[in-house]
N, C-alpha and C positions, 0 to 999 in steps of 0.2 A: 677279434681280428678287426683292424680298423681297414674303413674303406680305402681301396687301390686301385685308381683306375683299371690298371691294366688287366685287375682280376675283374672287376666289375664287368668291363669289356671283354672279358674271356667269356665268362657266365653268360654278358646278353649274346655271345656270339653262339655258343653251345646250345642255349636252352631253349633263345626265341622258338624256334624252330619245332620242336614237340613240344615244347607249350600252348602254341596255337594249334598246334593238329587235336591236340588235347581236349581242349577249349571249346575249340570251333564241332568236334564230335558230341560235345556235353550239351552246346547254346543250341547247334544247329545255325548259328547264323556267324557272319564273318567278323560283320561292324564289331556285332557282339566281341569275339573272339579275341579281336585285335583289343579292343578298348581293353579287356579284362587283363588281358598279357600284358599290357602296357603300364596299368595302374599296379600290378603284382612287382612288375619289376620299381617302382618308386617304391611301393612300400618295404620292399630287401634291403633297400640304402638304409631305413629308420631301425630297420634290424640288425644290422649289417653287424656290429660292433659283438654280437649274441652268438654269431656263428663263428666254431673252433674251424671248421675247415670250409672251402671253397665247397666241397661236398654237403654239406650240412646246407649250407646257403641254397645248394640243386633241389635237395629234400625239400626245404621249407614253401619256396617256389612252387614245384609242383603240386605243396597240398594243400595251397593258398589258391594257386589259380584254379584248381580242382574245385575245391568248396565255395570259391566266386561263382565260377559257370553251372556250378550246382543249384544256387540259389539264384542265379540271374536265371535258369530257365524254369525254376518254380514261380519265381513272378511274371516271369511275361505268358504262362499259359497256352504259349506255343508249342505244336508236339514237337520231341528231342530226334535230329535226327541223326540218332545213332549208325555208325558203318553205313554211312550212306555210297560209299566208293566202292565195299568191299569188293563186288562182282568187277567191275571196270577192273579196281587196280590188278584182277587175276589175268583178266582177258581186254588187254590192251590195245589187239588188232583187228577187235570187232567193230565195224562202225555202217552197216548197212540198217536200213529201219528196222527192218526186224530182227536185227542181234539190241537195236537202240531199245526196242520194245522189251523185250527179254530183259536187257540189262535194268530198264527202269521199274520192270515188273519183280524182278529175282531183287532188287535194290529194297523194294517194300515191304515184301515178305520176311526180309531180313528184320529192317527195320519192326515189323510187327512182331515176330518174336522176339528177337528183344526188350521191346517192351515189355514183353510177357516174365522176363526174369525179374527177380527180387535183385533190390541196386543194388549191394555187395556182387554178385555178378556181373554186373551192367560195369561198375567202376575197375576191377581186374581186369576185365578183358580192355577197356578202354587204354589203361595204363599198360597192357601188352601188347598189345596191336599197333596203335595208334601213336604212344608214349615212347613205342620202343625201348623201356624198360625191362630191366631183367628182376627174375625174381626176389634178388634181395634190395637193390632198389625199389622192390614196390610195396615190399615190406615195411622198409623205412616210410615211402609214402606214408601206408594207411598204420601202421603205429600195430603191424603183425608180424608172426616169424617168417621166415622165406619157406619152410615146411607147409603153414596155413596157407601162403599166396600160392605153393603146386596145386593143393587140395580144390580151392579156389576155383582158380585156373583152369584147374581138369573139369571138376561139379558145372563151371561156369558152363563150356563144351559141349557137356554132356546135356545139360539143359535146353542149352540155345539148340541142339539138335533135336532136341525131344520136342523144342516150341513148333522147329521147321516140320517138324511129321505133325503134331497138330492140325497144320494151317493146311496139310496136304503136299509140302514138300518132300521128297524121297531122299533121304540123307543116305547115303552109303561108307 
């Protein structure tokens, strides 16, 4: 497929968008985020020609910027600050100190079990949550069937709830 603006232009209009949320949940940091998105989408044009469909080109993207923000947060030795929203974005209309305490406290804990998963966990959940990705999409991501990405999915779940009872959180 040779480059088209106009599809080019479809893709950055589509993808920007959960590629940085992507990104920016892998690096933890924005500059990061943006820079990484940024360079993913130049490197699609030198591709460009490789991909049969517009789709293929979404796929590649996603596991390009993925395995960027992977590796940009193994070198900078910063901790990843995974679902760092998740509480916020449930409970939108709390904003007195101490729902802000709560949320930033319930924000950590999160974050600390997660890290407690093995990254094939860490990485599904990221691409579902975050990615907005359905399961056969994520499958194409990571190079498994869309059977392996439920299993995943579910184990990831199951996990990250077994982390939060660890820590002392009460999952219900």
């Amino acid at each position: 497929m040779s480059v088209d603006s106009s599809q080019f232009n479809d893709l950055y209009s589509a993808m920007y968008v959960p590629l940085f949320r992507i990104v920016k949940r892998i690096t933890g940091n924005e500059d990061a985020a943006e820079e990484i998105v940024q360079d993913t989408f130049i490197k699609v044009l030198d591709y460009w020609s490789k991909f049969e469909t517009t789709d293929d080109a979404r796929y590649w993207l996603i596991r390009v910027a993925q395995n960027a923000a992977i590796n940009w947060a193994k070198r900078s030795s910063k901790e990843h600050k995974l679902y760092q929203r998740v509480y916020s974005e449930q409970h939108v209309g709390m904003d007195g100190p101490e729902q802000t305490h709560l949320k930033t406290e319930t924000e950590q804990l999160v974050q600390n079990a997660l890290q407690m998963l093995p990254e094939k966990f860490k990485r599904v959940l990221i691409l579902k949550e975050y990615g907005e990705l359905d399961y056969k999409e994520i499958g194409k991501v990571l190079g498994i069937t869309e059977g392996n990405v439920k299993v995943r999915v579910f184990r990831a779940r199951e996990a990250l709830a077994k982390a939060l009872e660890e820590l002392g959180y009460e999952v219900s």
